[in-house]
N, C-alpha and C positions, 0 to 999 in steps of 0.2 A: 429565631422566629420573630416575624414584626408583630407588635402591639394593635390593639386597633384605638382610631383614634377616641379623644374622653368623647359622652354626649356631649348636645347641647355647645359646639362649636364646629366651626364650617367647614375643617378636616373632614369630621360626621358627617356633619348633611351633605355635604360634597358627596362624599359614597353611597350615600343613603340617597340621593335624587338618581343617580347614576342606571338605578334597578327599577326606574319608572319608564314602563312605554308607553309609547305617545299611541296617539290616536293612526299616525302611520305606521308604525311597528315597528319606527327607531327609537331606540334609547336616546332618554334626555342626559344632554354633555350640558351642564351648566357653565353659561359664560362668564368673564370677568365680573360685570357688571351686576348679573346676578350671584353673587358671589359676596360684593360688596355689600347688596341689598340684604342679605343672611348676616353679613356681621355685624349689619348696622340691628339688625333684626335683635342677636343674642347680644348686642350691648344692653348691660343692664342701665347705663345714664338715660337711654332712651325709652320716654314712657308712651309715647309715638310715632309712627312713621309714615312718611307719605311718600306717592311714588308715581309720577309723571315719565308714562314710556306711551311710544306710538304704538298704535294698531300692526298686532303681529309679531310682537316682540316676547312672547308665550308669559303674557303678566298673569292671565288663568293657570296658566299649570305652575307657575311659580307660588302664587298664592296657594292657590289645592295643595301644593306640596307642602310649604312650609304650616298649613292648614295640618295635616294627616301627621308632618313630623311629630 
């Protein structure tokens, strides 16, 4: 039987974004990049983060999400 993965690392929220439906009624697939933005998120060296993406790029439900985690 597999383990699931610890909190509070991107294995988690990986799985845990995965069970969010969007506003069209598909399931959010987290990309690379958001992916990246989560590790940098649970690195504890970082006591800030900023985050320059274009319009459209779901930077709302990425926040909301990592928000609600």
């Amino acid at each position: 039987m597999a383990t699931a993965p610890r909190p509070f690392t991107v294995a988690h929220w990986d799985k845990y974004a995965r069970h969010m439906v969007l506003e069209n009624g598909n399931y959010l697939i987290p990309e690379p990049w958001q992916l990246e933005i989560v590790a940098d998120w649970f690195n504890p060296r970082f006591t800030e983060l900023g985050l320059i993406v274009p319009e459209g790029n779901a930077k709302t439900s990425l926040s909301a999400l990592l928000a609600l985690y």
